[in-house]
ZABA-297550 format. One record per residue (C-alpha): residue number from 0; residue in one letter; x, y, z. Coordinates in steps of 0.1 Angstrom, whole numbers. Example, Ala and Ser with C-alpha at 12.3 -4.5 7.8 and 13.67 -1.06 7.14 Angstrom:
2
- num,residu,east,north,up
- 0,A,123,-45,78
- 1,S,137,-11,71
***
This chain:
683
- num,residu,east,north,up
- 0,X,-150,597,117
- 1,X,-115,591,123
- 2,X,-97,571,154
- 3,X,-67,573,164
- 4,X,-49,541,159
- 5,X,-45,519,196
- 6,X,-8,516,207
- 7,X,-5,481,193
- 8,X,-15,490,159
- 9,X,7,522,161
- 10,X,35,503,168
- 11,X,30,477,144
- 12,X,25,505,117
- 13,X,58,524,133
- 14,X,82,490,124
- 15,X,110,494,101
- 16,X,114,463,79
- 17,X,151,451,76
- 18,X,147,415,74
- 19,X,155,408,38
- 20,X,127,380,16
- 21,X,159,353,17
- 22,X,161,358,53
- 23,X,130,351,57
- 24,X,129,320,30
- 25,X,156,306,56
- 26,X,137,309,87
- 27,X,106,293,69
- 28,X,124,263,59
- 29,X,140,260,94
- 30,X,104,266,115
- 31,X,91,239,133
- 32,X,53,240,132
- 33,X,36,236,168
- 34,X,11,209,170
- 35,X,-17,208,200
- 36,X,2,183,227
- 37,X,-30,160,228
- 38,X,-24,150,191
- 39,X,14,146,193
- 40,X,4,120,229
- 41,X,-26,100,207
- 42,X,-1,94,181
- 43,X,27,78,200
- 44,X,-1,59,214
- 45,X,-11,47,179
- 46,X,26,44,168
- 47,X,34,18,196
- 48,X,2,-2,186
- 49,X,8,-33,168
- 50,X,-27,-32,155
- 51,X,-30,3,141
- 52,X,-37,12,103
- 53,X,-22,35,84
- 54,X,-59,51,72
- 55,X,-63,55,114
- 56,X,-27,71,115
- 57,X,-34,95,85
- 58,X,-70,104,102
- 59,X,-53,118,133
- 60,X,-29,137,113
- 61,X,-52,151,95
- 62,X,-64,166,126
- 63,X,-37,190,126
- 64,X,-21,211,102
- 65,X,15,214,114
- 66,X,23,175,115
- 67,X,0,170,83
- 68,X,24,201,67
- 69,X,53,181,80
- 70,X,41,147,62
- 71,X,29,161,31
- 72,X,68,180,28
- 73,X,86,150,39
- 74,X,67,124,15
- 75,X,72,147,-13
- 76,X,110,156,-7
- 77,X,139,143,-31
- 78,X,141,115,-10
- 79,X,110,92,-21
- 80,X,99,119,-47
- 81,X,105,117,-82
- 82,X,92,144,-109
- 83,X,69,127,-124
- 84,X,47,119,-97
- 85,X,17,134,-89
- 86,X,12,151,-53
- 87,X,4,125,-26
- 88,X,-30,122,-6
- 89,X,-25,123,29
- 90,X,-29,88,37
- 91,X,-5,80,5
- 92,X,22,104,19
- 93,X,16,88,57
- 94,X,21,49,33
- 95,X,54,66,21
- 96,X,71,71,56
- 97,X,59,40,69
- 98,X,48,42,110
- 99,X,87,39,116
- 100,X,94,68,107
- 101,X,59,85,115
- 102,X,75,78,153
- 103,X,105,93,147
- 104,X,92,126,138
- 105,X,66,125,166
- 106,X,93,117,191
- 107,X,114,146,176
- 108,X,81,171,175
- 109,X,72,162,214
- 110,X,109,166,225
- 111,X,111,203,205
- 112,X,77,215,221
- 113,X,86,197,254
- 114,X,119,223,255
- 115,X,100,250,235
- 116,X,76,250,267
- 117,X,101,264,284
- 118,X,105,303,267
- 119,X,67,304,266
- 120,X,65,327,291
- 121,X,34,344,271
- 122,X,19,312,268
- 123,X,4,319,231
- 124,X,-31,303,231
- 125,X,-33,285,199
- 126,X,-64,271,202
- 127,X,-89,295,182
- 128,X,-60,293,151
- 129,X,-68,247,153
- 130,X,-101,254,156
- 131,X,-105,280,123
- 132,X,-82,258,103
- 133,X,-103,225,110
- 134,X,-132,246,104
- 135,X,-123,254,69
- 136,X,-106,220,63
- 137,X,-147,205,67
- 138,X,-160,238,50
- 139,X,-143,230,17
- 140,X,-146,193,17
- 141,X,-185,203,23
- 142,X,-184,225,-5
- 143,X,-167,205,-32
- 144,X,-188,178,-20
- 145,X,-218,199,-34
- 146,X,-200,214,-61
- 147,X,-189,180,-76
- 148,X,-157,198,-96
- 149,X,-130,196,-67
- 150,X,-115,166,-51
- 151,X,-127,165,-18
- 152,X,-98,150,1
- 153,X,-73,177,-15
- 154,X,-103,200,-6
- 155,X,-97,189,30
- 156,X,-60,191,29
- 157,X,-60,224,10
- 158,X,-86,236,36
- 159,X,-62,225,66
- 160,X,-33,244,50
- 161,X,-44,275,39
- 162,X,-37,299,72
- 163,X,2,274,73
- 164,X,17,308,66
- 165,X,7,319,98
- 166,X,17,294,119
- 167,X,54,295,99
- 168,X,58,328,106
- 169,X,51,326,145
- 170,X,75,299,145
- 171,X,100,319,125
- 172,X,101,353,135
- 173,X,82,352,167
- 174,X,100,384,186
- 175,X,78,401,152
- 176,X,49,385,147
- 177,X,35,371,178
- 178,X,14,404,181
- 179,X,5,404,147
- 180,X,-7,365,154
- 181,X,-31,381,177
- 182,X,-47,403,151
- 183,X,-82,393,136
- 184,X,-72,372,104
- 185,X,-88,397,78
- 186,X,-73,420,51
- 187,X,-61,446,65
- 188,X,-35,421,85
- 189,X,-20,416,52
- 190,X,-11,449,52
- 191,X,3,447,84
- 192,X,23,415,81
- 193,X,41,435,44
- 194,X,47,462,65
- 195,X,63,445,94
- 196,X,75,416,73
- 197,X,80,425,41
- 198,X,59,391,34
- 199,X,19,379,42
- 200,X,13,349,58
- 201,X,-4,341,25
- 202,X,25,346,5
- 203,X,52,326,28
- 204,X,24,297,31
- 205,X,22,299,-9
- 206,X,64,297,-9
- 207,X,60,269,14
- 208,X,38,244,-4
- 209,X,57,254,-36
- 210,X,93,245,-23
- 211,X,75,210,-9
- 212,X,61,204,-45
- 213,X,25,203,-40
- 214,X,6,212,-66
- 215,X,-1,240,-81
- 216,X,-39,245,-77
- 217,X,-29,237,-36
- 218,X,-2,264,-38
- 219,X,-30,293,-54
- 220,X,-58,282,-30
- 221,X,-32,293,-4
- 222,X,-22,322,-21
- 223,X,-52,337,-30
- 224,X,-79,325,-4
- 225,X,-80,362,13
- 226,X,-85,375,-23
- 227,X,-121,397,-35
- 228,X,-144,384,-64
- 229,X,-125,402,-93
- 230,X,-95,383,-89
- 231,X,-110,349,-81
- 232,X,-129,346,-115
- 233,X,-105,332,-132
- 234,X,-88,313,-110
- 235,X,-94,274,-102
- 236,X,-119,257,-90
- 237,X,-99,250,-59
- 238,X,-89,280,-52
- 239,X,-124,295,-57
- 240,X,-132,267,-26
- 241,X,-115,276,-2
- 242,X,-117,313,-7
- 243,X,-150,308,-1
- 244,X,-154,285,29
- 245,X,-125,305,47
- 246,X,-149,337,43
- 247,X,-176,309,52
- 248,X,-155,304,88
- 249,X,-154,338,95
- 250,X,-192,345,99
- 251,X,-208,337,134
- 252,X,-240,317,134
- 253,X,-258,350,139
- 254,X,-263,355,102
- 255,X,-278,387,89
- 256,X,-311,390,76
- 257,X,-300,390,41
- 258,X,-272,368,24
- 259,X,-237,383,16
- 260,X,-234,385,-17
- 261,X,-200,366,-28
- 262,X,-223,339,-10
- 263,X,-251,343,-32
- 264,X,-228,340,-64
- 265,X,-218,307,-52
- 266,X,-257,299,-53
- 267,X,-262,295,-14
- 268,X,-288,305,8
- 269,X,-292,317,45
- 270,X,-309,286,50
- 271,X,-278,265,35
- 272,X,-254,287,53
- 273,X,-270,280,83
- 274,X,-266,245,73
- 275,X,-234,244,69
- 276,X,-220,261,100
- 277,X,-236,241,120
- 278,X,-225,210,106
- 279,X,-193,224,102
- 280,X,-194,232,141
- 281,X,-208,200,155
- 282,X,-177,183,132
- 283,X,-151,198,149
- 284,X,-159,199,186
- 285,X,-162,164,182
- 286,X,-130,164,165
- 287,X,-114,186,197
- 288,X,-136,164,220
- 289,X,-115,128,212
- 290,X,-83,144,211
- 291,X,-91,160,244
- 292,X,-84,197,233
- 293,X,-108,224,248
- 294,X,-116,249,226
- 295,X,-151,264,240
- 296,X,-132,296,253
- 297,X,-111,296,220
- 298,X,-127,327,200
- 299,X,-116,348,172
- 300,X,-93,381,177
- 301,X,-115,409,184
- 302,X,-90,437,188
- 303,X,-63,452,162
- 304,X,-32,432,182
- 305,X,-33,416,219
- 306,X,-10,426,244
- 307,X,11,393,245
- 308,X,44,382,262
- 309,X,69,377,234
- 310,X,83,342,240
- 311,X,124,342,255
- 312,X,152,322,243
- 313,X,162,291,258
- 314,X,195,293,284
- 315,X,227,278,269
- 316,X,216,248,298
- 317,X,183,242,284
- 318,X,196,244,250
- 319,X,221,216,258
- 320,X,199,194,278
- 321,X,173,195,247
- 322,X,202,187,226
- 323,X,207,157,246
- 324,X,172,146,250
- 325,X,167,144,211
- 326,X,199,125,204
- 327,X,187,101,231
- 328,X,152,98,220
- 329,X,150,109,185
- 330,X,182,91,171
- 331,X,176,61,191
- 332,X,149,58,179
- 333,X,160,62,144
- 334,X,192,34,152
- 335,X,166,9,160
- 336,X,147,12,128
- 337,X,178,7,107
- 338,X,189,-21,128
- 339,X,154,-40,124
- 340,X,151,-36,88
- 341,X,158,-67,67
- 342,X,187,-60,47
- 343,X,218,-33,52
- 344,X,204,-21,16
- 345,X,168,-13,28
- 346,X,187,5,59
- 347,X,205,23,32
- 348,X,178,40,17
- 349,X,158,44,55
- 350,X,191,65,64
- 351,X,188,91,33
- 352,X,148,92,44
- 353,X,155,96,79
- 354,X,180,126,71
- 355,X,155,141,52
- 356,X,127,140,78
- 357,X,152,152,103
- 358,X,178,174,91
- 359,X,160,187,58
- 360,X,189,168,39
- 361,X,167,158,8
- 362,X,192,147,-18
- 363,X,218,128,1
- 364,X,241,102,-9
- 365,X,253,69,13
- 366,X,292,63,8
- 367,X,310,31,28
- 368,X,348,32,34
- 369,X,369,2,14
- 370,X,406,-2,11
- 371,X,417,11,49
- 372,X,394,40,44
- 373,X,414,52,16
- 374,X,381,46,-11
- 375,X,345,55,-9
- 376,X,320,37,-25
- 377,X,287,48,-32
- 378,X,259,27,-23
- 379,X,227,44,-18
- 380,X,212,76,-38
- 381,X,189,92,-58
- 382,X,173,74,-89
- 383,X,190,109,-107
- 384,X,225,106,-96
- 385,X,229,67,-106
- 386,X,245,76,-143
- 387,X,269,102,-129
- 388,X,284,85,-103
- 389,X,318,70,-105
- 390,X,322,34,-87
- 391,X,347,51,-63
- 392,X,359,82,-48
- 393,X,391,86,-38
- 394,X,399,97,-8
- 395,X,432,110,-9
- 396,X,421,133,-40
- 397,X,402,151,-22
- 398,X,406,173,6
- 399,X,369,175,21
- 400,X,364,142,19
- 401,X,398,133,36
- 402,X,392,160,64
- 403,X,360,147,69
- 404,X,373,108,72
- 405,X,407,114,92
- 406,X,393,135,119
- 407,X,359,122,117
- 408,X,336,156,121
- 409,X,316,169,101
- 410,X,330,189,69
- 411,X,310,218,49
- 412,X,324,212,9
- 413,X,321,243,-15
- 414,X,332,245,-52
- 415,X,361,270,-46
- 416,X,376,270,-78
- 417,X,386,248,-107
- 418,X,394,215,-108
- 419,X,358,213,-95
- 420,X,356,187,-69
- 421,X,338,151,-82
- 422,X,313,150,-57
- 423,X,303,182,-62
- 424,X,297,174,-97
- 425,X,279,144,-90
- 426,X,258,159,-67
- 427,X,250,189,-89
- 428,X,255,215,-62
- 429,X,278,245,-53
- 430,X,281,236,-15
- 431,X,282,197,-1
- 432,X,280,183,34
- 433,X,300,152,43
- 434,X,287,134,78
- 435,X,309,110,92
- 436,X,290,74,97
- 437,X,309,65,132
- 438,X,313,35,151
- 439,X,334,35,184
- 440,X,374,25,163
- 441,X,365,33,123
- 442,X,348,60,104
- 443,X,320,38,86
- 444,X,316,56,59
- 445,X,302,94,49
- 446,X,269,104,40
- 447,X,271,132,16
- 448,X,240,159,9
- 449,X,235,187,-13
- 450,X,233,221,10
- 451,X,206,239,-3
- 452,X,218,278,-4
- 453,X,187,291,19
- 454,X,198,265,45
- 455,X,237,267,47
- 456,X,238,289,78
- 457,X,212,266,98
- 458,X,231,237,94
- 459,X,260,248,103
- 460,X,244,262,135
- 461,X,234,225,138
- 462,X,269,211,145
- 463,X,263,191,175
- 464,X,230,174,163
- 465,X,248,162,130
- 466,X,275,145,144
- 467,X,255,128,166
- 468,X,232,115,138
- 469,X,263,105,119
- 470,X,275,81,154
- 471,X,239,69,156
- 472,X,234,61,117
- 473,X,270,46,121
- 474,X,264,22,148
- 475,X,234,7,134
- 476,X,247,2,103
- 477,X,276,-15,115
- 478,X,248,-36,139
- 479,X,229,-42,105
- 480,X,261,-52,85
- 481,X,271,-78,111
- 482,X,237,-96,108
- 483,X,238,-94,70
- 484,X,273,-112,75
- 485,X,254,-139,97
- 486,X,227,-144,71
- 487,X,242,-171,53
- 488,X,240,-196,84
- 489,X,203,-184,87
- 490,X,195,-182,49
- 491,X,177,-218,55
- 492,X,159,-208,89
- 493,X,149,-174,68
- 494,X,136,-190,38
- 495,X,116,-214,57
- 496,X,104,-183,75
- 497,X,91,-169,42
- 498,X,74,-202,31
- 499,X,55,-209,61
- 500,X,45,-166,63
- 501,X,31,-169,25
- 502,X,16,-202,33
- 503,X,-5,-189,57
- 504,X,-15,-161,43
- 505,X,-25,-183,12
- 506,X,-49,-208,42
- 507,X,-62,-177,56
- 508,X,-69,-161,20
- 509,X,-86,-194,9
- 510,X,-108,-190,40
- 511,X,-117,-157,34
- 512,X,-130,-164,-4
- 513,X,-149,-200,6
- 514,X,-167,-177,30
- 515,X,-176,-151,9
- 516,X,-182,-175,-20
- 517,X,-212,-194,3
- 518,X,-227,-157,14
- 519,X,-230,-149,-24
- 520,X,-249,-181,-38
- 521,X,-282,-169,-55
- 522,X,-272,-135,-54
- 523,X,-288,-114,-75
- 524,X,-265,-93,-96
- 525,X,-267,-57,-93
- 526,X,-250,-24,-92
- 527,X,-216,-28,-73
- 528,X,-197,5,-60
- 529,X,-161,-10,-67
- 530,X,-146,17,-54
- 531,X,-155,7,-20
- 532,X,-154,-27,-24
- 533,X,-116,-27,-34
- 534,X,-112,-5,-5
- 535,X,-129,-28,19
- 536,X,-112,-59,6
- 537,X,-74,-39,9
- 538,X,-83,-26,44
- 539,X,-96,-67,55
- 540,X,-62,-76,43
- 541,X,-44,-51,62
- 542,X,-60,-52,92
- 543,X,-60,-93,95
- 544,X,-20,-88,82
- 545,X,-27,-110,56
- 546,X,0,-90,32
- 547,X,39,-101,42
- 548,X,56,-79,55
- 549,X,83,-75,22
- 550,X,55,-71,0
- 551,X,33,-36,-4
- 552,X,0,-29,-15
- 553,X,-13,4,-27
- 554,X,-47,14,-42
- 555,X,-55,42,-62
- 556,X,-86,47,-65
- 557,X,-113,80,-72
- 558,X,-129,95,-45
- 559,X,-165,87,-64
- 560,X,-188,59,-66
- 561,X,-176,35,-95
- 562,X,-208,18,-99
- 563,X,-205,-15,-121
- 564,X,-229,-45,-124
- 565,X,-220,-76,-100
- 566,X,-215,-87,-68
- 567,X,-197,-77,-38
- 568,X,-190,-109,-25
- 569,X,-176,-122,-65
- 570,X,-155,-87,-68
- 571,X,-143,-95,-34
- 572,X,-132,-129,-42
- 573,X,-114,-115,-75
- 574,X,-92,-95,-61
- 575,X,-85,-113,-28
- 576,X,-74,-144,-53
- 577,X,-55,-120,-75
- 578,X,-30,-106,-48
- 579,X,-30,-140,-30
- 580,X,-15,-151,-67
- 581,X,4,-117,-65
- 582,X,21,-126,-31
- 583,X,28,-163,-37
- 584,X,49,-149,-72
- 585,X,69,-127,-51
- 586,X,83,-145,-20
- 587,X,116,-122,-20
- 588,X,92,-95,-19
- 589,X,77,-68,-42
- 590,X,50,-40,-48
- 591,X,10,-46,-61
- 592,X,-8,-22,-68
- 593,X,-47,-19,-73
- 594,X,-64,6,-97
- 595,X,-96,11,-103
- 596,X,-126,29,-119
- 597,X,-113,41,-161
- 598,X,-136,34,-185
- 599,X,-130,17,-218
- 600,X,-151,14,-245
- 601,X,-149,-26,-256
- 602,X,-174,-38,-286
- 603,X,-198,-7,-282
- 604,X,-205,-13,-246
- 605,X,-186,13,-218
- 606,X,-168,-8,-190
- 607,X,-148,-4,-159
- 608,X,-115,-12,-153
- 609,X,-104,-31,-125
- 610,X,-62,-37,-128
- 611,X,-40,-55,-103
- 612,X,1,-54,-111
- 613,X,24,-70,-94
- 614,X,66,-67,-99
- 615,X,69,-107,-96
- 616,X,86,-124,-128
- 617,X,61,-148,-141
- 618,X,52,-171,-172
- 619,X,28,-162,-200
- 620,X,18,-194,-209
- 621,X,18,-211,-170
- 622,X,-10,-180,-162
- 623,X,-29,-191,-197
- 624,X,-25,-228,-183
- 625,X,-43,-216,-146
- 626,X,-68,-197,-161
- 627,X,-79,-224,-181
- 628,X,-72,-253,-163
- 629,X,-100,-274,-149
- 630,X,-119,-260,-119
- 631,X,-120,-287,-100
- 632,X,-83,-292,-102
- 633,X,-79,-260,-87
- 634,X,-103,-265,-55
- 635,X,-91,-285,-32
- 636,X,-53,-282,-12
- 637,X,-31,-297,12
- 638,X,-51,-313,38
- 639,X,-85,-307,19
- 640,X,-85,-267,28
- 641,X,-102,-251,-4
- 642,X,-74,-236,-27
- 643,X,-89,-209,-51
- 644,X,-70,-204,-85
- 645,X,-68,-181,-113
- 646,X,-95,-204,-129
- 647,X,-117,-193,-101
- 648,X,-113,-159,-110
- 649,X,-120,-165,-148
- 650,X,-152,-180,-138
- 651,X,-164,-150,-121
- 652,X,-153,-127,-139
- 653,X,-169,-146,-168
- 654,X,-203,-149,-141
- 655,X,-204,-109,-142
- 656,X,-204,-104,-176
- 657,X,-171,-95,-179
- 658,X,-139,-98,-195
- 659,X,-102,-107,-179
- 660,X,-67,-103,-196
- 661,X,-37,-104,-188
- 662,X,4,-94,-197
- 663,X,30,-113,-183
- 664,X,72,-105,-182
- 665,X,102,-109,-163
- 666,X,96,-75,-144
- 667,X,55,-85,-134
- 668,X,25,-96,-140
- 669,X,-8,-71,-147
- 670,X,-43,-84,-150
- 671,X,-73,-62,-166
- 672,X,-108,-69,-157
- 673,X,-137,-52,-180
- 674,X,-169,-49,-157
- 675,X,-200,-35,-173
- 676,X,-209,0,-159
- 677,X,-241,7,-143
- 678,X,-263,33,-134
- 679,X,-261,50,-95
- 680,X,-291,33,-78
- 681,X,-297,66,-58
- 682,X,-306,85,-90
***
């Protein structure tokens, strides 16, 4: 029997598209995400904590798939990311802003949604749309827990961000798609959203993740998780996961009597069904419960379209006073950061970062005025743009730049003919914006930033906001410069500093391993999960801030069991003594990184590796010479505290029946350590 179509879905069916796919690319790019208030309030409480970790941090953004969106595109933007680099876990991407800069975009996110409040005359209930998306974030990290062929963090994340095309959509074209966000999220809204659109919300989440290089098995999971069976067979494992737990989501706890039958090709049964809904359930009210978010009345669409009030524009006064708020919050905010940073070349590079988290200006270049503000000089860029850059521009030669210094405002550069202008070139772009870096008498200097074609109008709707980002950037920088200039009458008072930081990181260290070294007399050895023990012994150090603050650690490690045969307490002391070494090598600084879990084959026998590098110059044969030196020379320290050595580790390395070497050079220091595999004691 045929029904007539309700008025909604009539009118929906009646639109005429004539927004055109690169308009809608633009207003993509430009959308700002919504994230529940409760989240964005928990993590300026974290971000204000002295004590708060990074994995906490991540955990709370995982909780939401707006911010996590945000992250992920941020950490893997030209600014930190190079080509060669895999795509970032969430925690990695959270290490790779730093909590800095985590506040900044939580500042900037509460003051939007603080002013946004005000068109929401509608009030669009978001909740059911959180809920489904944590739902089949836990759904496929359930599933390729059981499947074993899928990582289950990127599961997670994947899970998280598959409906993000929705969410952009609202927050681009909402005078078109708030009804259609109303509609029940099956296939026949695809149809709708094409129609209306020209583009699904599966498509514009797929363009999304693409443009903020995730990877590709993340960007077809997207794509493809409203697709049928014949289409998913030969797709990836991924996308074959989330497919299914997003189908999985969409049943209600009153099964049928029978299973579905995609589910019973993926080898589940009612009773694991069951199993998993429920679990899935329990998971994310508690989730809801500690952010304070309630979403009992938050159920599914049930009707083709809601009647909903379509959201009104903010008044030129409220657009102002927003304005106002962020360049006192959000800039301030970012000014501080530069200014606290240890060095005008580490506020440098925070600067580009910070323009690319806030103004979407990902390959940007840092110029300071010389010579009466006649010269530029280029100090901060892209690994990329090094070789092609001149030492100087001149500013004379060139009209935007010149424009852009004199009358300090903000200048739009386009290749307009030939000669072509040599920033342009260097930058490798058609159209350039120059920022003025202001302080109250001198231009500072300029930061200059490929304009991306698809966001050239936005940015130049953005006027206001960049020139007050170019005074704030200015005035810290000119703050940070002054105390670089004061440095050399504090270089002794500073290097002292240092010295008594790494000495007691060295005491407490020492502590830490004569402790563990008394817990693990007469034990037996065993099978060890290093995996988790690395992890452990990483998170100890972080938490007790036994790593100085100029020197980072980051693991990388598989999300499995590494089972190998030792001791947790001898693994433990290994690596505690290894990046004590690490940090002690490196006093200006540096970078150590821990990996974890390859095999190697060594004398007919499989291994695991266990490797620790550090960037710290350091001497071949005076690491032979504390490897092998005497243990007892290496026990005790200044005022008889224990002192643990590289000899230590030799010995219980040597204890576990494995092997330890070790490359030395000018640019760092890498240690290897063979452990013999062993069997999972579950099995």
């Amino acid at each position: 029997m045929h029904h007539a179509p309700s008025p909604s879905t009539a009118l929906l069916e009646g639109t005429v598209v004539n927004l055109l796919p690169e308009d809608i690319h633009q207003r993509l790019l430009v959308a700002r995400l919504p994230s529940p208030p409760q989240t964005l309030m928990r993590l300026m409480v974290l971000c204000q904590s002295d004590d708060t970790g990074m994995g906490e941090l991540s955990e709370l953004i995982a909780s939401d798939p707006g911010l996590a969106a945000k992250v992920l595109s941020v950490a893997h933007s030209a600014a930190y990311y190079r080509a060669d680099t895999k795509s970032l876990t969430l925690l990695q991407a959270a290490s790779t802003l730093g909590m800095a800069l985590i506040k900044v975009l939580v500042i900037s996110e509460s003051v939007f949604q603080t002013f946004n409040a005000f068109r929401q005359v509608g009030a669009l209930d978001l909740r059911y749309f959180w809920k489904h998306s944590l739902g089949v974030a836990v759904l496929t990290r359930a599933l390729a827990d059981r499947q074993g062929s899928v990582n289950s963090e990127e599961a997670y994340l994947t899970g998280l961000l598959h409906d993000v095309g929705r969410l952009a959509l609202l927050a681009a074209v909402p005078e078109r798609y708030t009804e259609l966000f109303g509609m029940p999220d099956d296939a026949s809204l695809l149809a709708q959203e094409q129609r209306t659109l020209g583009i699904s919300h599966t498509e514009a989440g797929a363009w999304l993740l693409e443009h903020w290089h995730l990877g590709g098995d993340m960007v077809e999971s997207v794509r493809y998780h409203h697709s049928d069976d014949s289409r998913l067979q030969d797709m990836q494992p991924l996308t074959q996961t989330v497919n299914l737990a997003h189908r999985l989501a969409n049943l209600s706890l009153e099964l049928p009597q029978e299973t579905p039958l995609w589910a019973a090709r993926q080898g589940l049964s009612l009773e694991e069904i069951t199993a998993l809904l429920q679990k899935t359930e329990l998971q994310v009210t508690q989730i809801a419960r500690d952010l304070g978010v309630d979403i009992a009345g938050a159920e599914a669409p049930q009707a083709p379209g809601q009647a909903i009030t379509r959201p009104q524009p903010l008044d030129a006064a409220q657009a102002e006073l927003a304005r106002d708020v962020l360049d006192r919050s959000v800039l301030n905010e970012m000014a501080m950061t530069l200014i606290n940073l240890t060095s005008t070349n580490a506020a440098l590079t925070s600067l580009r970062q910070h323009a690319s988290a806030l103004l979407q200006l990902e390959d940007a270049m840092v110029m300071l005025a010389r010579d009466n503000q006649q010269t530029l000089v280029p100090v901060s860029m892209n690994e990329r743009h090094l070789a092609a850059t001149p030492l100087s521009f001149d500013v004379s030669f060139d009209p935007s730049l010149a424009q852009c210094v004199s009358q300090r405002k903000v200048v739009f550069a386009k290749n307009n003919g030939a000669p072509r202008s040599p920033l342009l070139a260097v930058m490798g772009a058609s159209e350039v914006l120059l920022l003025p870096l202001l302080t109250a008498q001198h231009c500072l200097g300029v930061l200059a930033a490929a304009v991306p074609p698809e966001l050239s109008h936005h940015l130049k709707s953005q006027l206001p906001t960049l020139q007050s980002f170019g005074v704030y950037a200015g005035l810290a920088l000119s703050r940070r410069r002054q105390a670089d200039k004061n440095r050399p009458a504090q270089a002794m008072s500073a290097k002292e500093a240092q010295q008594l930081e790494l000495k007691r990181v060295a005491q407490a260290v020492n502590l830490l391993v004569e402790a563990l070294s008394k817990a693990d007399q007469g034990t037996p050895m065993g099978p060890v999960d290093l995996s988790l023990a690395v992890r452990d012994t990483v998170q100890l150090l972080q938490h007790r801030q036994l790593i100085p603050g100029n020197i980072e650690v980051n693991s990388e490690l598989p999300n499995r069991a590494s089972w190998v045969q030792g001791s947790v307490g001898r693994i433990k002391q290994v690596l505690l003594i290894l990046i004590k070494t690490a940090c002690e090598a490196m006093p200006d600084g540096g970078q150590i990184v821990v990996n974890g879990g390859v095999l190697v084959q060594r004398e007919g026998s499989v291994y695991t590796a266990l490797t620790i590098t550090d960037s710290g110059a350091s001497l071949k044969e005076a690491i032979q010479a504390q490897l092998y030196e005497p243990m007892h020379t290496a026990g005790r320290g200044e005022g008889d505290k224990p002192s643990f050595g590289l000899s230590v580790v030799n010995d219980l390395v040597d204890k576990m029946g494995g092997y330890l070497k070790f490359s030395a050079s000018a640019v760092g220091t890498r240690f290897d350590i063979l452990l013999p595999c062993a069997r999972n004691p579950s099995v």
